[in-house]
PDB file as gemmi writes it, atoms N, CA and C in Angstrom:
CRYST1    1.000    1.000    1.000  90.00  90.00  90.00 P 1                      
ATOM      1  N   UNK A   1      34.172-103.218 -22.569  1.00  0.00           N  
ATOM      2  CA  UNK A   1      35.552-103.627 -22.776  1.00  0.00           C  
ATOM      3  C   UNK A   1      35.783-104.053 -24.216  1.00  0.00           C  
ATOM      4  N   UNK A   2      34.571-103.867 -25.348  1.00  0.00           N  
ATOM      5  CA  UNK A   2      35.004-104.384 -26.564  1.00  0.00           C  
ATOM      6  C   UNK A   2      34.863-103.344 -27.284  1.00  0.00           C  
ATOM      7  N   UNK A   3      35.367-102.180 -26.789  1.00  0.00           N  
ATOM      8  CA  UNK A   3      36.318-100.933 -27.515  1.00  0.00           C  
ATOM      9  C   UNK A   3      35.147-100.267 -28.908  1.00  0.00           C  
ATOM     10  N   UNK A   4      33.858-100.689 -28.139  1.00  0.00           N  
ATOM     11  CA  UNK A   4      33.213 -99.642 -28.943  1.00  0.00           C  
ATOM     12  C   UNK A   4      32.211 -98.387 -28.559  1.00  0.00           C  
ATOM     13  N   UNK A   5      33.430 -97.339 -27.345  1.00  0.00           N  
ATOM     14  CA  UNK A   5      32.566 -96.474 -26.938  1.00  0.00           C  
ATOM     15  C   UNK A   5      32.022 -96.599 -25.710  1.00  0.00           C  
ATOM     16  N   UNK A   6      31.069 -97.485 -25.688  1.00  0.00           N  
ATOM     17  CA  UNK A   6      29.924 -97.477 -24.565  1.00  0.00           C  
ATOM     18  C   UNK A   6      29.996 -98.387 -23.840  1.00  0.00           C  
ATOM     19  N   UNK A   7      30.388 -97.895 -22.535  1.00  0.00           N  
ATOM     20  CA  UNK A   7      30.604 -98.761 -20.770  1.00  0.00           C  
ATOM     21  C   UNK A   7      31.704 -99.859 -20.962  1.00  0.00           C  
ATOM     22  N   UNK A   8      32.836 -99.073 -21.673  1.00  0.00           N  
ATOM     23  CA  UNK A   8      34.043 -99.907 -22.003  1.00  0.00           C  
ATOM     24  C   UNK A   8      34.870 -99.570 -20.713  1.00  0.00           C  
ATOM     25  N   UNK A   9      34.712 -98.713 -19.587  1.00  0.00           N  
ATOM     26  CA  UNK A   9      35.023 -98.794 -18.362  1.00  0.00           C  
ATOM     27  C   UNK A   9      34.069 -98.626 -16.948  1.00  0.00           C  
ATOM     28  N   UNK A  10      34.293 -98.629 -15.968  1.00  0.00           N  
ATOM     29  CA  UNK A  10      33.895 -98.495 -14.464  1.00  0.00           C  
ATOM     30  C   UNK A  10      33.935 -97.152 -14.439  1.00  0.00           C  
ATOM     31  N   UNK A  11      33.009 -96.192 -14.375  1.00  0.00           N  
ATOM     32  CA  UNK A  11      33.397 -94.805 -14.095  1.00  0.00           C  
ATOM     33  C   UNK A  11      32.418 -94.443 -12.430  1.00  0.00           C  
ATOM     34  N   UNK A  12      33.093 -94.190 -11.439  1.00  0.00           N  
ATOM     35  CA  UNK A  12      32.715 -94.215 -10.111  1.00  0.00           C  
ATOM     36  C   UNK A  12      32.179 -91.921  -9.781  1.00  0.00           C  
ATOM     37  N   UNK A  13      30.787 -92.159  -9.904  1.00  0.00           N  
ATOM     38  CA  UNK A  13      30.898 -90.869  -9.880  1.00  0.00           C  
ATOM     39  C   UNK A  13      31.374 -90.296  -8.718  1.00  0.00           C  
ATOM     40  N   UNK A  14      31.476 -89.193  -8.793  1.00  0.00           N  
ATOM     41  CA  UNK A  14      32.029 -88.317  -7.263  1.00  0.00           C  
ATOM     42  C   UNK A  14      33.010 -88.913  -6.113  1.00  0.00           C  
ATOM     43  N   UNK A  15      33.764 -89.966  -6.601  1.00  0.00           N  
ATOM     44  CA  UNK A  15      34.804 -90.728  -6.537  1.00  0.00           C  
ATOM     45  C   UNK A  15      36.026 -89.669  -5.675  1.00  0.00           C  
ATOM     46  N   UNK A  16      36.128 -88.798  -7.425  1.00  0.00           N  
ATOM     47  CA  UNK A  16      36.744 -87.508  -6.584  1.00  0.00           C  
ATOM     48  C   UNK A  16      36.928 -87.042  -5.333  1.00  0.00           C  
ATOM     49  N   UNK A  17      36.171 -87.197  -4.441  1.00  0.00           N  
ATOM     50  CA  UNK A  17      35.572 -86.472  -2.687  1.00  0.00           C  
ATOM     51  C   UNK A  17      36.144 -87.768  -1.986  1.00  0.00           C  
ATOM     52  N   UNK A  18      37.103 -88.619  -2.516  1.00  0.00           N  
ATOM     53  CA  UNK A  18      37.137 -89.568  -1.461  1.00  0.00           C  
ATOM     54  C   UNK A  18      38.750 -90.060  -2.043  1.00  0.00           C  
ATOM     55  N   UNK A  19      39.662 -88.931  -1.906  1.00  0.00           N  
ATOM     56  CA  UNK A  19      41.090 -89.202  -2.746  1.00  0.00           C  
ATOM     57  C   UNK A  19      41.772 -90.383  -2.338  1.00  0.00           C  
ATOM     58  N   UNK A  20      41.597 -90.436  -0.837  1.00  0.00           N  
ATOM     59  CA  UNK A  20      42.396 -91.629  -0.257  1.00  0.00           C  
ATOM     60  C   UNK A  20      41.521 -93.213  -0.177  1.00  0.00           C  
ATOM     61  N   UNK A  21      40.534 -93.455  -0.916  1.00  0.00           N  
ATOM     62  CA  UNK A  21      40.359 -94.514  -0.917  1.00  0.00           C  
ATOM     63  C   UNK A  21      40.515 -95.608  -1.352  1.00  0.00           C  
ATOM     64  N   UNK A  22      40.037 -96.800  -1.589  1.00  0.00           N  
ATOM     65  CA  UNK A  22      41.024 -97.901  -1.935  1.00  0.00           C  
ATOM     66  C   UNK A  22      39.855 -98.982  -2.523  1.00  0.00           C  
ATOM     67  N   UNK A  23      40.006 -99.162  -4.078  1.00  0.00           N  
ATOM     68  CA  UNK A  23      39.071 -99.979  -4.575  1.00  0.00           C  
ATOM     69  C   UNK A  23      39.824-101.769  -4.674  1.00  0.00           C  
ATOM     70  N   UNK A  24      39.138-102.451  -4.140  1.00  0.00           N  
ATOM     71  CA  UNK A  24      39.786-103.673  -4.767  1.00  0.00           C  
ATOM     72  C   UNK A  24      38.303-104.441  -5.455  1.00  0.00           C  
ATOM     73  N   UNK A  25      38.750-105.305  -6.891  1.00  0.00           N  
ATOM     74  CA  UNK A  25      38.013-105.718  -7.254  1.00  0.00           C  
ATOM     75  C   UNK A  25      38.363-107.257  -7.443  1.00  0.00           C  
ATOM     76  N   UNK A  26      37.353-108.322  -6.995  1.00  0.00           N  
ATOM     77  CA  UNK A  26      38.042-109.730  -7.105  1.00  0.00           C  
ATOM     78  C   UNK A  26      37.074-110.501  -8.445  1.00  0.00           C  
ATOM     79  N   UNK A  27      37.670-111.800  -8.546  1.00  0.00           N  
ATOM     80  CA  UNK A  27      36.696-112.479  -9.407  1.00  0.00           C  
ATOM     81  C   UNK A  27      36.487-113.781  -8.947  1.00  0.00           C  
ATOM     82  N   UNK A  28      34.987-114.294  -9.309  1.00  0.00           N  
ATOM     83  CA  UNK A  28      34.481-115.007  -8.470  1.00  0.00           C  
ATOM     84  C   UNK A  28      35.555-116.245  -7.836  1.00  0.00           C  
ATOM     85  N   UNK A  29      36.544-116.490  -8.039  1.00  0.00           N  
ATOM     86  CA  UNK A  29      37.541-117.569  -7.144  1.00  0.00           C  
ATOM     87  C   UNK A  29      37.652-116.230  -5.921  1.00  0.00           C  
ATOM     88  N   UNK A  30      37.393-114.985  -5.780  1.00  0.00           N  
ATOM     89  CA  UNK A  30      38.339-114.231  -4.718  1.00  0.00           C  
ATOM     90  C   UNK A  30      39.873-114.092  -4.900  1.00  0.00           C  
ATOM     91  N   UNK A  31      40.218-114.067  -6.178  1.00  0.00           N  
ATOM     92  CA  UNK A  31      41.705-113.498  -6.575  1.00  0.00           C  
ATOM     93  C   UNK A  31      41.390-111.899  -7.359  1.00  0.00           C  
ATOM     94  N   UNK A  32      42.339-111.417  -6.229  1.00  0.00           N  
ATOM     95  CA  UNK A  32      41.964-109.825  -6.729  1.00  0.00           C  
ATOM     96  C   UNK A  32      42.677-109.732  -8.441  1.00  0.00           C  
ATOM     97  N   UNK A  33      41.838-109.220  -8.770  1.00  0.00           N  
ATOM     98  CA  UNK A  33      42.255-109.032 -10.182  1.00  0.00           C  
ATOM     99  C   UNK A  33      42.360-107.210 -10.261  1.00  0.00           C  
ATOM    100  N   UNK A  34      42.126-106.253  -9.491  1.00  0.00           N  
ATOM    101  CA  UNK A  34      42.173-105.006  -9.423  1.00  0.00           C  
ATOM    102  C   UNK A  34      42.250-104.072  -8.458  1.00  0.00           C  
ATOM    103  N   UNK A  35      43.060-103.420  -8.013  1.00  0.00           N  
ATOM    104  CA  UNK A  35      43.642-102.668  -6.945  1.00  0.00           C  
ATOM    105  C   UNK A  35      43.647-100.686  -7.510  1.00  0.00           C  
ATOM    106  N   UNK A  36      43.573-100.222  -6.421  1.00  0.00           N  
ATOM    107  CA  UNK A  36      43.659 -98.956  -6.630  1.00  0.00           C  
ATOM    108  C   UNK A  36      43.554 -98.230  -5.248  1.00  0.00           C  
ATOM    109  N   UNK A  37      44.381 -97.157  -4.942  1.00  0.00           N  
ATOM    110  CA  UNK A  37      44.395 -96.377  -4.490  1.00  0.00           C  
ATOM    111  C   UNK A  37      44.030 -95.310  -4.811  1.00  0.00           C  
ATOM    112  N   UNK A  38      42.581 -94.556  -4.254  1.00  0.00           N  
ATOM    113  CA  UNK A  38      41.920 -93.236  -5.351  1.00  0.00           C  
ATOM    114  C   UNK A  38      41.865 -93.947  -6.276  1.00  0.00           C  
ATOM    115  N   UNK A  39      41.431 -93.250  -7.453  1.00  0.00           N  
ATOM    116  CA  UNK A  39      40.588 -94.110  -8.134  1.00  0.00           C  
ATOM    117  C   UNK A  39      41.523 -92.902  -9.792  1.00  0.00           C  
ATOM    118  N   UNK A  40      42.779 -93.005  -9.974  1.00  0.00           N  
ATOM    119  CA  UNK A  40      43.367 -92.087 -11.037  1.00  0.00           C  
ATOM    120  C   UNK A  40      42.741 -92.428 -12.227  1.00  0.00           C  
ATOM    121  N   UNK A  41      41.881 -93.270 -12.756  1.00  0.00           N  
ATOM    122  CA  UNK A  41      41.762 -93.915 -14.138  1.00  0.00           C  
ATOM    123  C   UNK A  41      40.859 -94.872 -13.607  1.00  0.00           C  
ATOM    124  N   UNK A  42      39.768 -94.593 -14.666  1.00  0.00           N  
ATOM    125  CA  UNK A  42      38.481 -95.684 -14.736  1.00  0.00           C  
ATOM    126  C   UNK A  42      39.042 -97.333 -14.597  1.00  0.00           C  
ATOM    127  N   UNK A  43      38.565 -98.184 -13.883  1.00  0.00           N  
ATOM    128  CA  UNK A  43      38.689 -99.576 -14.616  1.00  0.00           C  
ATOM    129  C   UNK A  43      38.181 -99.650 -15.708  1.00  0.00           C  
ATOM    130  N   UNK A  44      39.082-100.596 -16.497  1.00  0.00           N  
ATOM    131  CA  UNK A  44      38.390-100.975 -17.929  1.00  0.00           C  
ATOM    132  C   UNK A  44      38.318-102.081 -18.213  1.00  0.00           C  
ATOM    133  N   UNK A  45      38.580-103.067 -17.047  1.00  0.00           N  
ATOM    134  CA  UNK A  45      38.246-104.395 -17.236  1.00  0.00           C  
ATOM    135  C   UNK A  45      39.477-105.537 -17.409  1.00  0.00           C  
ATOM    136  N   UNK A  46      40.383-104.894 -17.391  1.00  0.00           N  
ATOM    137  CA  UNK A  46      41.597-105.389 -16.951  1.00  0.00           C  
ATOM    138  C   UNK A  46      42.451-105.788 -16.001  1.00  0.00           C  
ATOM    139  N   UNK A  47      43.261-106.873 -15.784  1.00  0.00           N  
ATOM    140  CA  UNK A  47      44.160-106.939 -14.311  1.00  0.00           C  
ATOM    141  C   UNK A  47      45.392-106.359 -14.154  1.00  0.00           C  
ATOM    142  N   UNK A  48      44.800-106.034 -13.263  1.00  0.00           N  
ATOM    143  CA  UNK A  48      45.892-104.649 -12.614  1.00  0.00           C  
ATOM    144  C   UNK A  48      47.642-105.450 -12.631  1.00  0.00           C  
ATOM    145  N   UNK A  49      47.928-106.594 -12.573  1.00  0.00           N  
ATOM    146  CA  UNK A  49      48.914-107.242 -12.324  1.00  0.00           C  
ATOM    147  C   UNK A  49      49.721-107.322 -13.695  1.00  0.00           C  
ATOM    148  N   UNK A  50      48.650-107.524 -14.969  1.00  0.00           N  
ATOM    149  CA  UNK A  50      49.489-107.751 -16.053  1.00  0.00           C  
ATOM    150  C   UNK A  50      48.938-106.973 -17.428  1.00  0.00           C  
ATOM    151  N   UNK A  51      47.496-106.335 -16.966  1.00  0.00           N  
ATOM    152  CA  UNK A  51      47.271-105.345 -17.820  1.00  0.00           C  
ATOM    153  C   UNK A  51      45.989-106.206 -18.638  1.00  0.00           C  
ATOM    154  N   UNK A  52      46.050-107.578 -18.879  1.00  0.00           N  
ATOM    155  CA  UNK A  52      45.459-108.334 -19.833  1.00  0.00           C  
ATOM    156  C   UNK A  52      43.820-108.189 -19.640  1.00  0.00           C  
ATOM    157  N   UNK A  53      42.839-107.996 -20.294  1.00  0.00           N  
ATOM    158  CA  UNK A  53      41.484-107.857 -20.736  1.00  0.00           C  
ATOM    159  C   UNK A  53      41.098-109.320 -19.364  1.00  0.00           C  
ATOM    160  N   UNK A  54      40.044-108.863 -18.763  1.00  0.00           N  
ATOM    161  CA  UNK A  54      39.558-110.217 -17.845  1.00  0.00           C  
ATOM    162  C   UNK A  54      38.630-110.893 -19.195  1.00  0.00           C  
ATOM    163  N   UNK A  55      38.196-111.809 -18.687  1.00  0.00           N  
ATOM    164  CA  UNK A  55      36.895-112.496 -19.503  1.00  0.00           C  
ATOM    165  C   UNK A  55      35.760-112.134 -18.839  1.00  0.00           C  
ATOM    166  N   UNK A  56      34.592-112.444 -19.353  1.00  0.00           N  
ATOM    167  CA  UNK A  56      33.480-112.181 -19.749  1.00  0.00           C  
ATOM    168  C   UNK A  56      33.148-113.223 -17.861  1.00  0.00           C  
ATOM    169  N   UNK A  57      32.404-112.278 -17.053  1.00  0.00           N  
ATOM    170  CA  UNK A  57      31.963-112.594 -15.770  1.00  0.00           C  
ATOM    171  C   UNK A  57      31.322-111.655 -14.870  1.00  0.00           C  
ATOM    172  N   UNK A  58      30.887-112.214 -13.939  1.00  0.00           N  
ATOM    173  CA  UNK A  58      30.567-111.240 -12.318  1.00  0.00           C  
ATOM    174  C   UNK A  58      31.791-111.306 -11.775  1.00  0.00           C  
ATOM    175  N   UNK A  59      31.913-109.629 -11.247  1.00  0.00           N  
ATOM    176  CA  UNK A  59      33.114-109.264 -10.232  1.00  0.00           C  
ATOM    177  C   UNK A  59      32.705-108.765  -9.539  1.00  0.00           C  
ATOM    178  N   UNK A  60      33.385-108.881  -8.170  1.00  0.00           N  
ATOM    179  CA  UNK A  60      32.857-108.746  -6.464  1.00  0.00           C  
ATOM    180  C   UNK A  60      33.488-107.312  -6.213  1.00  0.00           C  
ATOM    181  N   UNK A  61      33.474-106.354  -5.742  1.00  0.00           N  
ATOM    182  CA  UNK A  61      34.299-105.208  -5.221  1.00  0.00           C  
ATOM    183  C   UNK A  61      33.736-104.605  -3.872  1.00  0.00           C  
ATOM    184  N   UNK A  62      35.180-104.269  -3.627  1.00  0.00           N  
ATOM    185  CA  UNK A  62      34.790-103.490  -2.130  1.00  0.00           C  
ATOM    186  C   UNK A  62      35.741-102.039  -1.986  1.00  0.00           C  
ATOM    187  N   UNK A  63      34.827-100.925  -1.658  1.00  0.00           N  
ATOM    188  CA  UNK A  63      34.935 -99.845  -2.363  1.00  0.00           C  
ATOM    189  C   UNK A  63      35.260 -99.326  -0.723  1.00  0.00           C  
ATOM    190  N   UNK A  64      36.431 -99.165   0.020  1.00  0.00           N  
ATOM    191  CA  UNK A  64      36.709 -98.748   0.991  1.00  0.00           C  
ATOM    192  C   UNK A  64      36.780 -96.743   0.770  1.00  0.00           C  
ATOM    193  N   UNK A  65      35.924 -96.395   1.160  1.00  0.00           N  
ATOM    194  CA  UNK A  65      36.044 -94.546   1.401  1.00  0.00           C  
ATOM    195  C   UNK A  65      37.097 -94.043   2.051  1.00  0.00           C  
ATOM    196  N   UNK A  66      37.811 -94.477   3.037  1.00  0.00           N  
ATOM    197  CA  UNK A  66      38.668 -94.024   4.138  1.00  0.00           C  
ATOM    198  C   UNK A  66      37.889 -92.513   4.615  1.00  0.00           C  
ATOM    199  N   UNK A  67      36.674 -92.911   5.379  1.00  0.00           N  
ATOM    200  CA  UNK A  67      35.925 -91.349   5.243  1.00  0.00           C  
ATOM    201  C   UNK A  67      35.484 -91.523   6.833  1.00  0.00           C  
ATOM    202  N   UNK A  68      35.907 -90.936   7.832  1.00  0.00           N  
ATOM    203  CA  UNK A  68      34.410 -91.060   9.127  1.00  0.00           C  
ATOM    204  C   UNK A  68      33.521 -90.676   8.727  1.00  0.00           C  
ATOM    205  N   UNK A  69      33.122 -90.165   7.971  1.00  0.00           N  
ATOM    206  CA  UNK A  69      31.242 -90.488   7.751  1.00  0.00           C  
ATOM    207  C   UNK A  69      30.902 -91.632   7.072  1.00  0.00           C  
ATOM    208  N   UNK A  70      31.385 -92.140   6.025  1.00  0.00           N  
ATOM    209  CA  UNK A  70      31.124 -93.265   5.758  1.00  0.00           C  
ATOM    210  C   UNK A  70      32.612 -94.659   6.110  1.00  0.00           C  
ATOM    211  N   UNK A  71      31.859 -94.861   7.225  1.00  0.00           N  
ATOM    212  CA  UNK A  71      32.736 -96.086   7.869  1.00  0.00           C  
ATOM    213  C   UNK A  71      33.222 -96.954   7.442  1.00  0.00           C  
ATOM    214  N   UNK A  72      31.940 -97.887   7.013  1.00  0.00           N  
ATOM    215  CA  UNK A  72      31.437 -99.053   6.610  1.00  0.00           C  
ATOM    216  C   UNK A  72      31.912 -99.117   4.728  1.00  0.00           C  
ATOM    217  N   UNK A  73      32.857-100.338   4.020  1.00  0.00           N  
ATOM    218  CA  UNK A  73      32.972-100.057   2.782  1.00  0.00           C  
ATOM    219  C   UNK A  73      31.538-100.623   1.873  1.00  0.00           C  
ATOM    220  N   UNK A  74      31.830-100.182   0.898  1.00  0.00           N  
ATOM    221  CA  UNK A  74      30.976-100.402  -0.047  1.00  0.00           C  
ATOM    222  C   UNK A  74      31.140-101.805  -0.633  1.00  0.00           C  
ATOM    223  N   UNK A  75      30.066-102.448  -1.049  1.00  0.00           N  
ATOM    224  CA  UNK A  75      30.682-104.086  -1.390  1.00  0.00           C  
ATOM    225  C   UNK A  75      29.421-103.887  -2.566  1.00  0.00           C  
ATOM    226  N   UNK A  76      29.503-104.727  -3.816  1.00  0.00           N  
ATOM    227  CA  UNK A  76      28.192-104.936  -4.917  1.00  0.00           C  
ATOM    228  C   UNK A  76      28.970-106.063  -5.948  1.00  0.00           C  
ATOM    229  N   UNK A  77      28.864-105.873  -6.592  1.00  0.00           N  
ATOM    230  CA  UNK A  77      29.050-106.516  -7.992  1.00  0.00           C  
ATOM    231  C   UNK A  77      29.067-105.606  -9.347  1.00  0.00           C  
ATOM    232  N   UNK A  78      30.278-106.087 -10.483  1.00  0.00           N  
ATOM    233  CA  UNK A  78      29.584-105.412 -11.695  1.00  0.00           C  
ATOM    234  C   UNK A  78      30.019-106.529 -12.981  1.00  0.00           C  
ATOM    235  N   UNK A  79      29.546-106.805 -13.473  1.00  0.00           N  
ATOM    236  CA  UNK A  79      29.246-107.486 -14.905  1.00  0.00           C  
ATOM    237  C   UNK A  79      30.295-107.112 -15.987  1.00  0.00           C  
ATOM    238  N   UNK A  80      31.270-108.184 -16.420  1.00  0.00           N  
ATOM    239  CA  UNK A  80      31.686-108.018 -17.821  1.00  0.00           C  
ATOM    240  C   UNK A  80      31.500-108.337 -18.985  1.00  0.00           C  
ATOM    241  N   UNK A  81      30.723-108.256 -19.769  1.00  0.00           N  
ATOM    242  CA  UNK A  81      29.947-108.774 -20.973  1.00  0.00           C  
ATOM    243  C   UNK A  81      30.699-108.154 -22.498  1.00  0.00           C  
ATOM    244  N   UNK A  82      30.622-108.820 -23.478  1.00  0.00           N  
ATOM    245  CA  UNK A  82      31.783-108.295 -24.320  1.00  0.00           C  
ATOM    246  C   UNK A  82      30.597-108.718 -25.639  1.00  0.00           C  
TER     247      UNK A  82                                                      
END                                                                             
């Protein structure tokens, strides 16, 4: 996120194969700071509400497929470091 090139966004591979799904990403209080339907544009570390750069933390996400083969959503963590 500090705009030099490298892992300045979330890029979800093969994302593609799963058009209707639904990413939300929270921060550690559990206030979603990122929403998406399909996935049109990488996160880059920003809130979806006002656009503004998050700070420097662990974020929680849950990566719903809308898929019968994969049921169950995806849940992990990813790191913002600047």
């Amino acid at each position: 996120v500090n705009g030099d090139g490298n892992n300045d966004d979330w890029e979800l591979k093969n994302i593609e194969g799963y058009p209707n799904c639904i990413i939300e990403i929270y921060n550690r209080w559990g206030n979603l700071v990122w929403k998406s339907e399909g996935y049109p544009k990488n996160w880059d570390g920003t809130n979806f509400r006002n656009g503004q750069v998050l700070p420097d933390g662990t974020y929680f996400y849950i990566i719903n497929l809308q898929s019968q083969i994969y049921d169950e959503p995806l849940t992990g963590w990813v790191q913002i470091i600047k």
